[in-house]
C-alpha positions, 0 to 999 in steps of 0.5 A: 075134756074142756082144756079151759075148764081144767085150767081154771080147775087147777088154778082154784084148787092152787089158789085154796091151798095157797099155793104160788105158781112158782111153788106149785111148778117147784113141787112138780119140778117144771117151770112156773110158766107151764104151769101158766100155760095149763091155766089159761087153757094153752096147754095140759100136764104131761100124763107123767105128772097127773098122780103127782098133781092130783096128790098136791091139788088133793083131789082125784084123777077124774075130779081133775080132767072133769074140772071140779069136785066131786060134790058127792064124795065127803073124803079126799080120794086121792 
């Protein structure tokens, strides 16, 4: 797992869905600053917010700790 890699995952995938850290955090119900930490690579979710996450990112477990879409699936798989 490439933690920096993940990290800049989230944050394309946050900024696609238009999505503030702020209100990203709020969704998860933790601060805009862990949600800062996991985009500079300084830190990862708890695994308690992995399926929440990849629900509101839109995609899946495995695309999220990869760091990047699956080029091969047409439909989300969330």
């Amino acid at each position: 797992m490439n933690v920096k890699k993940i990290g800049k995952f989230i944050e394309a995938r946050r900024h696609a869905l238009g999505m503030t850290q702020r209100e990203l955090a709020s969704r998860l119900f933790i601060s805009a600053k862990s949600v800062s930490k996991w985009e500079t690579g300084r830190g990862m979710p708890d695994v308690s917010l992995l399926l929440e996450l990849c629900e509101i990112l839109q995609v899946t477990a495995e695309e999220l700790l990869h760091g990047e879409l699956d080029k091969s699936s047409k439909n989300a798989k969330y």
